[in-house]
C-alpha positions as CSV (number, residue, x, y, z in Angstrom):
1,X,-54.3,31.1,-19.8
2,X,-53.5,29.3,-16.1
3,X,-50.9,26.4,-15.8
4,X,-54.3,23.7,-15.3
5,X,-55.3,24.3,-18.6
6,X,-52.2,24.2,-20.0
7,X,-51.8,20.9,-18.7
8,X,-54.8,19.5,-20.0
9,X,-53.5,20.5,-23.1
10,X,-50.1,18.7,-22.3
11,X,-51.8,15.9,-22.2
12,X,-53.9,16.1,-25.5
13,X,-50.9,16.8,-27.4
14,X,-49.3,14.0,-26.4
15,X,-52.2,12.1,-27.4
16,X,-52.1,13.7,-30.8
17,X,-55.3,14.9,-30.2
18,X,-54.6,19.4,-30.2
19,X,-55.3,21.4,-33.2
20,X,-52.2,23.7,-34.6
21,X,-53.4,26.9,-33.1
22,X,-53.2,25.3,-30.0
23,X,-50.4,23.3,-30.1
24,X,-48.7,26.8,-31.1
25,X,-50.0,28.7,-27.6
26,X,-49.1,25.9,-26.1
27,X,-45.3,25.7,-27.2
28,X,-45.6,29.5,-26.5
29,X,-46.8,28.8,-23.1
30,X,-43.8,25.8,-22.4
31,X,-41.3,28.5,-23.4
32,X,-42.1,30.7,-20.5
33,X,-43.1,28.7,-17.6
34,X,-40.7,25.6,-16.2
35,X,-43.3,24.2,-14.4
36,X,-45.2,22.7,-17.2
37,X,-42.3,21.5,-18.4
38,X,-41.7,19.5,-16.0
39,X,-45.2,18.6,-16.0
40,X,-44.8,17.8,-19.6
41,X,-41.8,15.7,-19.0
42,X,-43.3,13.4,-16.1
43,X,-46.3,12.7,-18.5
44,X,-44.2,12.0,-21.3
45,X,-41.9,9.8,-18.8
46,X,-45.2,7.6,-17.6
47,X,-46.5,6.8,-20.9
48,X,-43.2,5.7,-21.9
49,X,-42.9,3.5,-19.0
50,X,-46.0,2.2,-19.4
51,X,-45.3,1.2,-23.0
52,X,-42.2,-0.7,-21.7
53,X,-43.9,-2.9,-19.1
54,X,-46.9,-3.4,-21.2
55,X,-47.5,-6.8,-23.5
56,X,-49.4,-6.6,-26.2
57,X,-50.9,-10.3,-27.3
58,X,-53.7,-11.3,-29.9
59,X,-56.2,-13.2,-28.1
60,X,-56.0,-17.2,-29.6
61,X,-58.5,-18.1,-32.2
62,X,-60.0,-20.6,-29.6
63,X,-60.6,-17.6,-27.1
64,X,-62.4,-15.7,-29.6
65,X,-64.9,-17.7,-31.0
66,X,-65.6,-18.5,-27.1
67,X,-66.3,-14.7,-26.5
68,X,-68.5,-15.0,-29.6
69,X,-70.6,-18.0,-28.2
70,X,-70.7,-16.3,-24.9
71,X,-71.9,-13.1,-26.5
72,X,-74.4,-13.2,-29.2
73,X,-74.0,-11.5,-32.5
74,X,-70.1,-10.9,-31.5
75,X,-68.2,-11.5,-35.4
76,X,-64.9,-13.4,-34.7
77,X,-62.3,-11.6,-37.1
78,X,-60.3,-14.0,-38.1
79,X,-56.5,-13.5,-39.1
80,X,-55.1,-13.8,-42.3
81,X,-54.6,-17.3,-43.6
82,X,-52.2,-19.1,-46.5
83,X,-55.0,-19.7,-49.5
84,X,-55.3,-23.7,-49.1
85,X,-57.4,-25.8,-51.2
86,X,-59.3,-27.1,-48.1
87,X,-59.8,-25.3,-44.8
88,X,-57.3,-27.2,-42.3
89,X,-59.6,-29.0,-39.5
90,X,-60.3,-27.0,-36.2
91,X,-60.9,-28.3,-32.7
92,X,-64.7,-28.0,-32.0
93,X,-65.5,-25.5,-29.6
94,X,-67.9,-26.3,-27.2
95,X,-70.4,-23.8,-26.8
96,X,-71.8,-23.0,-23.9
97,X,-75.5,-22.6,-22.7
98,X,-76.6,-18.6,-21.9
99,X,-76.5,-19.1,-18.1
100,X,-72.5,-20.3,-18.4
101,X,-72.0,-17.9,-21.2
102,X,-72.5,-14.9,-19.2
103,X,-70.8,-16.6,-16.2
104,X,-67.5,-16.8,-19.3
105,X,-67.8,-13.5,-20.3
106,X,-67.9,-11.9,-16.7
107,X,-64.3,-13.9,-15.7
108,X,-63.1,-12.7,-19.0
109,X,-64.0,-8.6,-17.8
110,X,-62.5,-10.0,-14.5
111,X,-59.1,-10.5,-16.1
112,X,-59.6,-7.1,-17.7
113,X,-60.3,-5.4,-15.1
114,X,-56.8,-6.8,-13.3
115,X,-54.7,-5.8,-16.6
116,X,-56.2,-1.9,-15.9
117,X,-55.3,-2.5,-12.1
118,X,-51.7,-3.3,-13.2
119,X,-51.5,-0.4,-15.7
120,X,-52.8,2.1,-13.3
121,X,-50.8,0.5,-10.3
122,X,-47.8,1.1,-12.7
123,X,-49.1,4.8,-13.8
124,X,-49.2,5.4,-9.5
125,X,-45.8,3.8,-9.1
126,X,-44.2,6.4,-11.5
127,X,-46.4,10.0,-10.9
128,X,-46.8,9.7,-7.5
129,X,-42.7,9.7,-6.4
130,X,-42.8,12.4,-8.5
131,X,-46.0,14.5,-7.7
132,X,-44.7,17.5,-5.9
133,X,-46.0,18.5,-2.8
134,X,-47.9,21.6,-1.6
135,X,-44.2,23.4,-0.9
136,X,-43.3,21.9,-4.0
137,X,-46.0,23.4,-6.3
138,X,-45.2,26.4,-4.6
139,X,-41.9,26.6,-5.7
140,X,-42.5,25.8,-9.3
141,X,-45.2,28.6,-9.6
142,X,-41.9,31.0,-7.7
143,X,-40.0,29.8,-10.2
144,X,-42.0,30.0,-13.2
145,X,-43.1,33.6,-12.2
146,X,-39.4,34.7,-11.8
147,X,-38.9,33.1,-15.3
148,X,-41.4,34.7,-16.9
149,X,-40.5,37.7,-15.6
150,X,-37.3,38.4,-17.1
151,X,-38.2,36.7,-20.6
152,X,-41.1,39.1,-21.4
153,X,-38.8,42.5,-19.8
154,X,-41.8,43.1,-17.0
155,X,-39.2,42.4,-14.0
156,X,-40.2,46.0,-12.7
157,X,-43.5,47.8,-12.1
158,X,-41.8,50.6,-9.9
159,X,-38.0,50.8,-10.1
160,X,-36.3,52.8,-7.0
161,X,-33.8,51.9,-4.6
162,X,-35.6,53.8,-1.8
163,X,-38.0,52.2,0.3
164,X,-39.6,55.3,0.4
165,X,-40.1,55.3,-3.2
166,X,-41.5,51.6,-3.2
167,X,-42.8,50.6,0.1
168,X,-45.7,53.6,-0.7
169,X,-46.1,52.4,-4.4
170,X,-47.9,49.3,-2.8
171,X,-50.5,51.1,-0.8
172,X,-53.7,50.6,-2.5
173,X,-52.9,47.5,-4.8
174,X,-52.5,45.0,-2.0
175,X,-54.4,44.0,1.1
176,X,-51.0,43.9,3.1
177,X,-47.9,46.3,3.8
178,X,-44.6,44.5,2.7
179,X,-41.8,45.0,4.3
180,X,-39.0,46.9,2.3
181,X,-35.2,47.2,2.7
182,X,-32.4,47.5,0.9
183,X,-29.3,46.0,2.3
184,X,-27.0,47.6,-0.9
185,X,-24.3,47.6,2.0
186,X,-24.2,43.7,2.0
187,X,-23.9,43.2,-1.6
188,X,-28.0,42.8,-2.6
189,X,-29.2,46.3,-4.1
190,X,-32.6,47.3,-4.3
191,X,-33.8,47.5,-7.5
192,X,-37.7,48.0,-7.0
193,X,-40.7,46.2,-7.2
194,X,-43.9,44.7,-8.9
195,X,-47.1,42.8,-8.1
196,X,-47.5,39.2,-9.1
197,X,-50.0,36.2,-8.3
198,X,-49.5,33.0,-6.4
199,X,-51.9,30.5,-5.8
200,X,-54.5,33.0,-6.9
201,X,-53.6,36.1,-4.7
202,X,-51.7,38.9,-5.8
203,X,-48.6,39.1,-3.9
204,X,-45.4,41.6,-3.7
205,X,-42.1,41.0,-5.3
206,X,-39.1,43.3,-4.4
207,X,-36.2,42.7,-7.1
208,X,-32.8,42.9,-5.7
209,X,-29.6,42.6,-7.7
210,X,-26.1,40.5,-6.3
211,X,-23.5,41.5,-9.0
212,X,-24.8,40.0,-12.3
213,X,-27.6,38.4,-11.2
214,X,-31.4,39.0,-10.5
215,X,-33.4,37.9,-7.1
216,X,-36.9,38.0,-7.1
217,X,-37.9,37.9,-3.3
218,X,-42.1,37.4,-3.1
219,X,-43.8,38.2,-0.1
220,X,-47.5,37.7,1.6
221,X,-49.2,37.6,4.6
222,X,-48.6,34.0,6.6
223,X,-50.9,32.1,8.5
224,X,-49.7,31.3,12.3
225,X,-49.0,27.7,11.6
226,X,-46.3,28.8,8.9
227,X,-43.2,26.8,8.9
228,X,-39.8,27.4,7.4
229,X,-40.1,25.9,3.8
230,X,-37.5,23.1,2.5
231,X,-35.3,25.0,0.3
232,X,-35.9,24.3,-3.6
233,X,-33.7,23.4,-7.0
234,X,-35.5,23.9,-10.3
235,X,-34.6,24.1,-13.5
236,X,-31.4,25.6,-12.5
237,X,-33.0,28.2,-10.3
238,X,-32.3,27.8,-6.4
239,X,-35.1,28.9,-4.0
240,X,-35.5,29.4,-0.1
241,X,-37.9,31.0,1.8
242,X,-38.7,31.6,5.5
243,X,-41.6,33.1,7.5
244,X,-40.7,36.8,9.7
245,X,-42.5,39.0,11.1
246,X,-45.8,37.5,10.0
247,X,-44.7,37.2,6.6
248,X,-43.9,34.5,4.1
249,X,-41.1,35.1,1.5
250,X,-39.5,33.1,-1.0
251,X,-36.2,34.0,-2.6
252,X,-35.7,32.8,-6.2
253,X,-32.5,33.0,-8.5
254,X,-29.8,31.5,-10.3
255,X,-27.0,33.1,-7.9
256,X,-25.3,30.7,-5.9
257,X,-27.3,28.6,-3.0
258,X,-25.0,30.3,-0.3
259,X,-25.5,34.0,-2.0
260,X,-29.1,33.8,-2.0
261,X,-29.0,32.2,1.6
262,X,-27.1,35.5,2.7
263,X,-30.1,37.3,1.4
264,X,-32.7,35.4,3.1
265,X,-31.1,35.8,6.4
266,X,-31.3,39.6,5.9
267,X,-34.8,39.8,5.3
């Protein structure tokens, strides 16, 4: 299941509204991929500021029976009262004719309708600092696909340090010819390769390895307005990218910034 609907059910469990079954998949789901976690954690972190800067205030007795002469057949619940032998006197409240009635009521939607500005001006001023952007999204679907990767053992569909081996392997399972190298003389070892999907195209992935660590480097076909992306830190994975030779690549790992730099340079 894809990372949208996931997140629609990110935000019915926060609600309380998801059944077990799919709470379970979706804790399943969380497990493996960091960017819903993080989409899980913004949510969580708007609501919560939300309920900070919210009031909450019972509307006066006065204001309710006003509603209720302003709309007929409205019931004014009352609040609890002290049991009293006599009902304690109540200011007379004046009640209007239809034509001001209506005019009443439609101030009093007025005011609500400024309390939901404020709430969803305060929703934008916390999601939309954090909203990624297009690079952004990018790099949490890198990361998430190098994640899952290596939890579910499927880091390889071809393993073979020869380009000859791998570069060949792709022909007929992509509409593009990656480039493949393996600079084992610089420290980064070709391990093989596999196919993957970003953004809804399958793309190549050619797995390197720098001492203990893995680097998943994925690559497809760039567009001639491609610019060198902003390099990326999530969830403890670091990831740069650059665009050669008409292609785009992004680097992902947990090796040092400066290691996986090296790498990128060599591409």
């Amino acid at each position: 299941m894809d990372c949208e609907e996931m997140c629609r059910r990110i935000v019915l469990a926060l609600d309380g509204e998801l059944d077990a079954p799919a709470e379970a998949a979706l804790d399943a789901h969380l497990e493996a991929c960091p960017a819903c976690r993080q989409f899980r954690q913004t949510h969580a972190t708007a609501r919560a500021a939300l309920r900070r800067a919210a009031s909450y205030h019972r509307a006066p007795l006065s204001l309710r029976e006003a509603i209720a002469g302003a709309l007929p057949g409205a019931a004014v619940d009352d609040e609890p009262r002290p049991a009293v032998s006599a009902p304690p006197p109540r200011r007379p409240v004046a009640r209007a004719g239809r034509g001001s009635g209506w005019f009443f009521g439609w101030r009093l939607l007025n005011g609500a309708g400024l309390v939901a500005a404020a709430c969803a001006a305060i929703a934008l001023a916390v999601l939309l600092p954090q909203r990624p952007s297009a690079d952004g999204r990018l790099a949490e679907a890198v990361v998430a696909a190098h994640a899952r990767a290596q939890l579910t053992g499927h880091a390889l569909d071809v393993a073979s340090s020869d380009r000859h081996t791998v570069k060949p392997w792709f022909s007929g399972r992509l509409d593009f010819s990656p480039p493949v190298r393996d600079f084992g003389e610089r420290g980064f070892s070709l391990a093989g390769a596999r196919l993957d999907y970003l953004e809804r195209r399958a793309v190549a992935v050619l797995v390197y390895r720098h001492r203990q660590h893995v680097i998943d480097v994925f690559i497809w076909p760039a567009d001639e307005t491609a610019q060198r992306p902003p390099a990326h830190t999530l969830q403890g994975y670091h990831v740069l990218g650059k665009t050669a030779s008409g292609m785009n690549f992004r680097a992902v790992s947990d090796v040092e910034a400066d290691d996986l730099q090296q790498l990128v340079d060599l591409l």
